[in-house]
C-alpha positions as CSV (number, residue, x, y, z in Angstrom):
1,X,0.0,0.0,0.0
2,X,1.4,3.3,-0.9
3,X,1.5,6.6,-0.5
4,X,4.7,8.5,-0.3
5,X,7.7,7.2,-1.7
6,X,10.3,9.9,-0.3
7,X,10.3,12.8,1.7
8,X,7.9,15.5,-0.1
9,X,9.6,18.7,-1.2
10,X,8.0,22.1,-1.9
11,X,7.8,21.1,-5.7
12,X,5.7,17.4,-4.7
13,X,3.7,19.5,-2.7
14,X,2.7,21.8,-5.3
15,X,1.7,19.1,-7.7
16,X,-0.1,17.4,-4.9
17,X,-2.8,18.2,-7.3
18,X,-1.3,16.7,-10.1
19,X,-1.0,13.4,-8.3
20,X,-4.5,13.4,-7.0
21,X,-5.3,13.9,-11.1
22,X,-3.6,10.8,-12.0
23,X,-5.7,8.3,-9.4
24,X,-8.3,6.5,-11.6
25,X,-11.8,8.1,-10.7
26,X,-13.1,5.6,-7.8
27,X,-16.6,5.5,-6.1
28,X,-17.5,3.7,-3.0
29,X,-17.5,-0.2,-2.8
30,X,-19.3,-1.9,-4.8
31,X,-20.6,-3.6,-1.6
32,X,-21.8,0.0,-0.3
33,X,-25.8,0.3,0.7
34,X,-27.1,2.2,-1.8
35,X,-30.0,3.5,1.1
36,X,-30.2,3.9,4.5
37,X,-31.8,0.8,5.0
38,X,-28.7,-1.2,4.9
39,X,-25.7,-1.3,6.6
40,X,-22.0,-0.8,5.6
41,X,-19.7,-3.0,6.3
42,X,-16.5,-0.9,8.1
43,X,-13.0,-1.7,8.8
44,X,-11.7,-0.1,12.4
45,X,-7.8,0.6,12.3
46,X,-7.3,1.0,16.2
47,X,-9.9,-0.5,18.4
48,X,-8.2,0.4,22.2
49,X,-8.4,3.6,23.6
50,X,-10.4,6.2,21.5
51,X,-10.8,3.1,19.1
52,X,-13.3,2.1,21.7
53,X,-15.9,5.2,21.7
54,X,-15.4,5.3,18.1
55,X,-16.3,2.1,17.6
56,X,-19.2,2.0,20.0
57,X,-20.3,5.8,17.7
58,X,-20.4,3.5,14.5
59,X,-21.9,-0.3,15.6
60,X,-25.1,0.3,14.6
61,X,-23.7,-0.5,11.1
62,X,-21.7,-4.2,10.4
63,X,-18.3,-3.9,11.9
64,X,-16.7,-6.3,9.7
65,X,-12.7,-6.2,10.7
66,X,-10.7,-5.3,13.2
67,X,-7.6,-3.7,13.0
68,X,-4.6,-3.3,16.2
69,X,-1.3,-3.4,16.6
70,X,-2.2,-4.8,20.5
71,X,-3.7,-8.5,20.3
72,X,-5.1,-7.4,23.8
73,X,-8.1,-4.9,22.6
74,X,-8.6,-7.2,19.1
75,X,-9.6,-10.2,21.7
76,X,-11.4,-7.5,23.6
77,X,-13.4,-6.3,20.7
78,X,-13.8,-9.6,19.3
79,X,-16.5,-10.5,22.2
80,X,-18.6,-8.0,21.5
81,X,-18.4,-8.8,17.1
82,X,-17.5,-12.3,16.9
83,X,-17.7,-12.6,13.1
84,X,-15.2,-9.6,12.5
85,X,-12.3,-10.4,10.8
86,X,-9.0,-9.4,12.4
87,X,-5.8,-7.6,11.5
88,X,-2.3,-6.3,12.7
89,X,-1.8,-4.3,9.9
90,X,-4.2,-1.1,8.4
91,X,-2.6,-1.4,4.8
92,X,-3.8,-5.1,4.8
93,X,-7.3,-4.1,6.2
94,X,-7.6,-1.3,3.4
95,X,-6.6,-4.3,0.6
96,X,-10.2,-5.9,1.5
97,X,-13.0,-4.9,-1.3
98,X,-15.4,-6.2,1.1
99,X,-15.1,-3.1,3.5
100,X,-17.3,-0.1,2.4
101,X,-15.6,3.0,4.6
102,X,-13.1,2.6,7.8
103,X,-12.9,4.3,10.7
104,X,-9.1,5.4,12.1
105,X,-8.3,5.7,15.5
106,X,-4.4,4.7,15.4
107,X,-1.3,7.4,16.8
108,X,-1.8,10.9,15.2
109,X,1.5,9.6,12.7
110,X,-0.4,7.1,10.9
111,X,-3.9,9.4,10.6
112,X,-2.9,10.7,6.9
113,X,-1.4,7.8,5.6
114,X,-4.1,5.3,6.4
115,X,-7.3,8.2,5.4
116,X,-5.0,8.8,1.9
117,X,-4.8,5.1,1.3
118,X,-8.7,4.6,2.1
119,X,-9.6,7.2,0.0
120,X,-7.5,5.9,-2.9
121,X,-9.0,2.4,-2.8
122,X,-12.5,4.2,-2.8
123,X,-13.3,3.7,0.6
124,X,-15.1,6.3,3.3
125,X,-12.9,7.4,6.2
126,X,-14.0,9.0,9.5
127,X,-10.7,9.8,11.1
128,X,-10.2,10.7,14.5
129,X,-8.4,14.3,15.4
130,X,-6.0,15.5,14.4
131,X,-5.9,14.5,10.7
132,X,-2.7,14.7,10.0
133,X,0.9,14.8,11.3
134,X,2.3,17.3,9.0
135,X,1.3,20.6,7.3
136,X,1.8,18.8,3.9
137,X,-0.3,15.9,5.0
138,X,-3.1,18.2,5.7
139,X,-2.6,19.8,2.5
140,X,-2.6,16.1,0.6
141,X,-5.9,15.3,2.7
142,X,-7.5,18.1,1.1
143,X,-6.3,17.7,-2.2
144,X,-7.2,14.1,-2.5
145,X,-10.6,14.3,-0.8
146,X,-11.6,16.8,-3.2
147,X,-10.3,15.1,-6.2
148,X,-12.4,12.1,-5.6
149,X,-15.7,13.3,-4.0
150,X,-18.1,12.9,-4.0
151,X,-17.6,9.5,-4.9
152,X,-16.4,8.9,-0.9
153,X,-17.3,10.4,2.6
154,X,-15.1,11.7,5.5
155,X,-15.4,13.0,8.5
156,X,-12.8,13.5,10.9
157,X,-13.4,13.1,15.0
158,X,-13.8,16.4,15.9
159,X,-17.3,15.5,18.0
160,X,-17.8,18.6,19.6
161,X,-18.4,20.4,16.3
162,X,-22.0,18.2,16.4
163,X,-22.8,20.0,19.9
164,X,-25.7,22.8,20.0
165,X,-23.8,25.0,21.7
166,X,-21.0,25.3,19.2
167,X,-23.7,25.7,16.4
168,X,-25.0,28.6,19.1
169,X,-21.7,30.5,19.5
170,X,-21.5,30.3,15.2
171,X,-24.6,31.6,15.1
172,X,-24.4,34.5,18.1
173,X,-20.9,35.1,16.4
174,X,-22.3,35.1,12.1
175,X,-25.4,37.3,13.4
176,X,-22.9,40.4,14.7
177,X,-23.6,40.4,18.3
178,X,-20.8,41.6,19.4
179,X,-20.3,42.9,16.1
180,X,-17.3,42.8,13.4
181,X,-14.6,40.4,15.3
182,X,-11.1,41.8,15.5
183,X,-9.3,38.7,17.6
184,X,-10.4,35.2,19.1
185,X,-8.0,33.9,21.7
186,X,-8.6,30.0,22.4
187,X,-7.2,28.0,25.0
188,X,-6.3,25.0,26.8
189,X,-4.7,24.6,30.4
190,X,-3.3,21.2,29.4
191,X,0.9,21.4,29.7
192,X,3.3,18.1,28.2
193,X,5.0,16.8,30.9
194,X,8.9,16.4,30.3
195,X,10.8,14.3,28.0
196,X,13.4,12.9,30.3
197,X,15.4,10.4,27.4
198,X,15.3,11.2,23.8
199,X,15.7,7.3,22.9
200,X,14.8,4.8,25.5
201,X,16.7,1.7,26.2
202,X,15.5,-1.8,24.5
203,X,13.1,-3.9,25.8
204,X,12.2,-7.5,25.2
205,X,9.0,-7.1,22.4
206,X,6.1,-8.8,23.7
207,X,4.5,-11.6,21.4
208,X,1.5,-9.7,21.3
209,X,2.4,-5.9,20.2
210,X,3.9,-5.2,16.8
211,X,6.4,-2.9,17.4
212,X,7.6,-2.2,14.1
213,X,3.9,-1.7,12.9
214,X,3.1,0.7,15.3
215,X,6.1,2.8,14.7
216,X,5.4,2.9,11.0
217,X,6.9,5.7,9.3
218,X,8.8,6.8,12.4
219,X,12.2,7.0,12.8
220,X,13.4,3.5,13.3
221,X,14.2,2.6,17.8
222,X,14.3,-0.8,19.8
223,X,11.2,-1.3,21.3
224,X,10.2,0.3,25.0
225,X,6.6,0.3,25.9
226,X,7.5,3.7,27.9
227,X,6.8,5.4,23.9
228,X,3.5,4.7,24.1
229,X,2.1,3.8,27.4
230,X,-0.9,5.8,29.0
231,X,-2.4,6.6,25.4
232,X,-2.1,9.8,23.4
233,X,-0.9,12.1,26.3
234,X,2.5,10.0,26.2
235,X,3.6,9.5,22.8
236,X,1.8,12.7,21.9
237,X,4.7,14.8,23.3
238,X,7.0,13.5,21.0
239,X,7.3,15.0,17.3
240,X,7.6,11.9,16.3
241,X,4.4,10.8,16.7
242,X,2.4,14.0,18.0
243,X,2.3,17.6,17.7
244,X,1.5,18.2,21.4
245,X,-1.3,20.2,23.0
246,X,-2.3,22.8,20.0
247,X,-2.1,19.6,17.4
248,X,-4.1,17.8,19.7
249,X,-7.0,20.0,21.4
250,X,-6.6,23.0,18.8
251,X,-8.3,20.7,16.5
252,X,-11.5,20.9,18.8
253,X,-10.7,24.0,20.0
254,X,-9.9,26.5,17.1
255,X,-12.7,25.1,15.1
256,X,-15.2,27.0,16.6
257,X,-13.5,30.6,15.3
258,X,-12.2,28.7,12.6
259,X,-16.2,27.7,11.9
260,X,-17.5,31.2,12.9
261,X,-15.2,33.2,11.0
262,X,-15.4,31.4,7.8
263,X,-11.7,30.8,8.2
264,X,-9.1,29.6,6.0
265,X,-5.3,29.7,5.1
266,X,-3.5,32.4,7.5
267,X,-1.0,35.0,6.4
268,X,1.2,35.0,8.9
269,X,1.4,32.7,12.0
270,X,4.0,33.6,15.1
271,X,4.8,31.3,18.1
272,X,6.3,32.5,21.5
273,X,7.1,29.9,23.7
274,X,10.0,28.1,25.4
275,X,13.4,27.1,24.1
276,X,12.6,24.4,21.3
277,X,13.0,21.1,22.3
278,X,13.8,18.7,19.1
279,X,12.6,15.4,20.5
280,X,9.2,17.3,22.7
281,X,6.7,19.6,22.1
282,X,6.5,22.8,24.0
283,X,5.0,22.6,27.5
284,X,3.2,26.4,26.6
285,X,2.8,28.0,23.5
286,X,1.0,31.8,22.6
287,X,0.5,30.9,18.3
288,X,-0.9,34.2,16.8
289,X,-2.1,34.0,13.3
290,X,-3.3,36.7,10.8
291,X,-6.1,36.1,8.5
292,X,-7.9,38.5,6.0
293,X,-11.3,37.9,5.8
294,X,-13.1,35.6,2.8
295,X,-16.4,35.7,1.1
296,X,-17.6,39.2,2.2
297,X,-17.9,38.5,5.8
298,X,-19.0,41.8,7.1
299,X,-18.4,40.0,10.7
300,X,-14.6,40.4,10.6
301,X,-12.3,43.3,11.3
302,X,-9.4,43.2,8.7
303,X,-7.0,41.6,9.6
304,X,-8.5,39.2,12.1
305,X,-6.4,37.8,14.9
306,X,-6.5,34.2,16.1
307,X,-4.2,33.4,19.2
308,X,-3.9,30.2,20.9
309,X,-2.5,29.7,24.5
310,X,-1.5,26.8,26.1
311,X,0.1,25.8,29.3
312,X,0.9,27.8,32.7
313,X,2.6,30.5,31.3
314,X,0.3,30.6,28.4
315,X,-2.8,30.6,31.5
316,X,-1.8,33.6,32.6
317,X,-1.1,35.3,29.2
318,X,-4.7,34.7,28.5
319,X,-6.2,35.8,31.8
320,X,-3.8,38.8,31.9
321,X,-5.1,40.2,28.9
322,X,-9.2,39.0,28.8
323,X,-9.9,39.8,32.1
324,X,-10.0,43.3,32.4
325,X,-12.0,43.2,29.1
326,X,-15.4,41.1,30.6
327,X,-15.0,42.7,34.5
328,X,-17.0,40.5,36.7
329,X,-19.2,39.2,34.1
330,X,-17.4,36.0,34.6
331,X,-13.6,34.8,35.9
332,X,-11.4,33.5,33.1
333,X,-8.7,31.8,35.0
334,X,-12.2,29.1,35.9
335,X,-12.3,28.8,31.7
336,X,-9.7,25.4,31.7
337,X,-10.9,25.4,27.9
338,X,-12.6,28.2,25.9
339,X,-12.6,30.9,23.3
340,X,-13.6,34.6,23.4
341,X,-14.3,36.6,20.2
342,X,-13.5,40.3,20.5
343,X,-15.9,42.3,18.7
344,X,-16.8,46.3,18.4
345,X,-19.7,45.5,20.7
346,X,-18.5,43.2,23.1
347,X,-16.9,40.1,24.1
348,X,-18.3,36.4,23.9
349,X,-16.5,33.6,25.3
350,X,-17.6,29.9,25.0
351,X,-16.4,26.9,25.9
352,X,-18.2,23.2,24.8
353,X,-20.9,24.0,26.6
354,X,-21.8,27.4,27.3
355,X,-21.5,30.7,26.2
356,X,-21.4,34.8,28.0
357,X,-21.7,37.7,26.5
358,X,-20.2,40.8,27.9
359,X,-20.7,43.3,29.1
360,X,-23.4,41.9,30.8
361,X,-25.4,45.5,31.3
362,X,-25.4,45.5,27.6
363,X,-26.6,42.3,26.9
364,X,-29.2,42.6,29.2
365,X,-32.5,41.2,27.8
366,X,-30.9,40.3,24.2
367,X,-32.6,38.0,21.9
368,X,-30.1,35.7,19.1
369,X,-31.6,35.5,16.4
370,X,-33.3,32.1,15.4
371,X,-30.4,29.2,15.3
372,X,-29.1,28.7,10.8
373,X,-27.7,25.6,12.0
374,X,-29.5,22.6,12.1
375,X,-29.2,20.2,15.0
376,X,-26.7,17.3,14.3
377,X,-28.0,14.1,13.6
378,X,-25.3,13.2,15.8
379,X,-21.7,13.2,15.3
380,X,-20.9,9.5,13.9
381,X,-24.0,9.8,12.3
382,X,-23.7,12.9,10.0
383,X,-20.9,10.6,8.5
384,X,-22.9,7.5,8.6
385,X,-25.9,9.7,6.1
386,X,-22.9,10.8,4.4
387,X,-21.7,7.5,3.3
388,X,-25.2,6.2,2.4
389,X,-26.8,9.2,0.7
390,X,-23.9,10.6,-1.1
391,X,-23.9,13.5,0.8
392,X,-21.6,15.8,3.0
393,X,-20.3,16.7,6.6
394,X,-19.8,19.3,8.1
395,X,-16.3,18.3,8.9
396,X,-15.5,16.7,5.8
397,X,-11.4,16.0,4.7
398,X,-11.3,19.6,2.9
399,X,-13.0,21.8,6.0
400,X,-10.6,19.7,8.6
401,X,-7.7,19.5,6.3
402,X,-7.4,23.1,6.0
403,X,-8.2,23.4,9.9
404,X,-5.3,21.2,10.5
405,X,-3.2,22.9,7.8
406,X,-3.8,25.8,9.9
407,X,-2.9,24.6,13.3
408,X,0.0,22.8,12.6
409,X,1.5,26.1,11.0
410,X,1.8,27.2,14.5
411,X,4.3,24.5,15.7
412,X,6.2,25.5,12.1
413,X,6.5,28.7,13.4
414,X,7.6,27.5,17.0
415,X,10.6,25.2,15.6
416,X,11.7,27.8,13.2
417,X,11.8,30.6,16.0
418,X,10.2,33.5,13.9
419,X,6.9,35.0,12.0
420,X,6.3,33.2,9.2
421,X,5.0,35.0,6.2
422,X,2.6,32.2,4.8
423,X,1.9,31.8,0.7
424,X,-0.8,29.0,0.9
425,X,-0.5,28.6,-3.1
426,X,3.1,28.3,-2.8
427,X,3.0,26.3,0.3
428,X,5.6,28.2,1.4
429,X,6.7,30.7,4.2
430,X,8.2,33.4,2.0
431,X,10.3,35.4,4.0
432,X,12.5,32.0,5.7
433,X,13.7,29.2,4.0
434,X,14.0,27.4,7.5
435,X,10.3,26.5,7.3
436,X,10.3,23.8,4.9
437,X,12.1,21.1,6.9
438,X,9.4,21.3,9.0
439,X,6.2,21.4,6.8
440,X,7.0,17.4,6.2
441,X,8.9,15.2,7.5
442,X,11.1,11.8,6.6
443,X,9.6,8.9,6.3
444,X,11.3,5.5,7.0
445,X,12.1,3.4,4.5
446,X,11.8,-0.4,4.5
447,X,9.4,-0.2,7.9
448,X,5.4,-2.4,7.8
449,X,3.7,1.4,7.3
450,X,6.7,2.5,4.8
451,X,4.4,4.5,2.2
452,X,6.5,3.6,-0.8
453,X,5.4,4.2,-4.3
């Protein structure tokens, strides 16, 4: 199964197109429900840990194979869909004809490799957040989803974007209550803990794991279970495998400004943060990025401002600064998550599942206007539709692409230490050359997940 063959240059990435041209027009399986009425038959690449909810969000369809590189949640899964077929291997799982979409659920550094190869044998993908591990993966996503649809659905596991009050803010936000929006700072308290050893010392590789498998396209190490023990909030600090808190929770996070402002490629992005750490992610991060407004959105000041904080230091940034601007209408430093718009006529600020408006005085007896959102289905359902009726999602490969695109820019800046000037149709930061090395990344040759042409 392939997908990259060497590591992408600025010239691959800007016939990322080109390639996406030269895949053979593909529909959904042939074994695809054509209406509602029947089920599809899905593939799940990573059934432990977030595998789980996802798989629970989809078994109302037939969950035909199972995909880990732990035997322990296959055996676990298996009880509950005895016929499933099983797998150590996602590339393997793709290869079946019988399997109508997949859901992935695997370490963020397999998301774009397994959702590219899915798409390109004409299957759906829901993939779970974030989509991708590099800017140029997110760029691929989008470029390959939107070459084939709508022949295939995606979705990627950004849940909260299903949630009322999300559609709410959007709404409170698109219908100029606190009029045009100048900034949005988002936030998340979470910190990454230390990386104490770069490259831990070998351990005996259980019978049961596949090491090599789950490493994939990562740099090549003996085995230690310390890489990935205790889930995404371990391996996630590495680069390697994770792009830490603002790859992780920006994805829920930043979509709601991202969704509200009609958002789309930045012009600039800065990071302030600690000194870089090449193995870790930063344990706080301010990300500040410049966008011009799109489509005639009267909402938006010009430019419009989206900072992200994240971390202690990145806490008290926040709280320094939004404070004084909602008084006592409520106490940011009790906001672990949120965002606040910054508008002419006041201040909202939201988190999954509530929303103030200040100043309060002002506010005082206001009416939104009448929700433009309809509700969600439900999260895994809106892709589940999708997949049957031909339709779309709200958080389809090209909307969550560019989202990701977007976010991961902000580590880019971090590594590289200055403001990058962005050119999205150059896919390149214009003023530094130092960028680039970062946008992708190698890939290792010869490993199970080696993506090969």
């Amino acid at each position: 199964m392939a997908i990259f063959s060497e590591r992408p240059t600025r010239r691959t990435v800007l016939k990322a197109g080109v390639v996406a041209a030269t895949i053979p027009a593909v529909h959904a399986s042939a074994n695809a429900p054509e209406d509602s009425g029947d089920k599809l038959n899905l593939g799940i690449i990573g059934v432990g840990g977030r595998g789980r909810a996802n798989t629970a969000g989809v078994a109302g369809e037939n969950i035909y194979a199972l995909c880990d590189v732990h035997q322990e949640p296959i055996e676990a899964a298996k009880q509950q869909f005895t016929d499933a077929k099983t797998f150590h291997d996602w590339r393997e799982l793709i290869e079946d004809p019988a399997i109508d979409g997949v859901v992935i659920s695997t370490a963020d550094h397999h998301h774009a490799l397994a959702a590219v190869a899915a798409m390109r044998a004409g299957k759906h993908v829901y993939c779970e957040k974030p989509l991708a591990h590099t800017v140029y993966e997110a760029r691929l996503l989008q470029d390959v989803y939107n070459e084939l649809r709508p022949g295939i659905a995606t979705q990627m596991g950004t849940q909260i974007h299903a949630t009322e009050n999300y559609r709410r803010v959007v709404a409170l936000v698109q219908g100029g209550a606190v009029g045009p929006v100048s900034e949005v700072h988002v936030w998340c308290s979470r910190t990454i803990p230390t990386v104490e050893v770069a490259i831990l010392p070998e351990q005996p590789e259980p019978d049961s794991f596949h090491w090599d498998v789950w490493l994939g396209p990562a740099a090549a190490r003996s085995y230690n279970e310390q890489y990935f023990q205790g889930g995404n909030l371990n391996w996630n600090r590495r680069w390697d495998f994770g792009n830490g808190v603002l790859g992780d929770m920006g994805s829920h996070l930043i979509d709601l400004p991202f969704w509200a402002l009609d958002l789309r490629r930045p012009l600039t992005v800065e990071s302030v943060g600690p000194e870089v750490d090449p193995v870790a992610c930063p344990p706080w991060q301010v990300v500040t990025w410049e966008h011009a407004p799109r489509n005639g959105n009267l909402n938006l000041a010009t430019p419009v401002k989206v900072v992200w904080y994240h971390g202690p230091e990145g806490m008290r940034q926040r709280s320094d600064l939004l404070q004084p601007l909602v008084g006592e209408d409520t106490k940011i430093d009790d906001w672990g998550i949120g965002a606040a718009f910054l508008g002419e006529k006041g201040v909202v600020v939201a988190d999954y599942g509530k929303y103030v408006l200040s100043p309060a005085a002002q506010f005082d007896g206001y009416v939104p206007r009448a929700a433009t959102i309809p509700p969600s289905p439900g999260h895994y359902q809106e892709w589940i539709k999708a997949c049957k009726t031909g339709g779309d999602t709200l958080c389809n490969f090209d909307y969550s692409g560019a989202l990701i695109e977007h976010n991961l820019l902000g580590n880019v800046a971090h590594r590289v230490g200055k403001k990058l000037e962005w050119n999205a149709e150059s896919f390149s930061a214009v003023n530094t050359n130092e960028a680039e090395q970062f946008l992708t990344k190698e890939y290792r040759s010869g490993g199970p997940a080696h993506t090969g042409s």
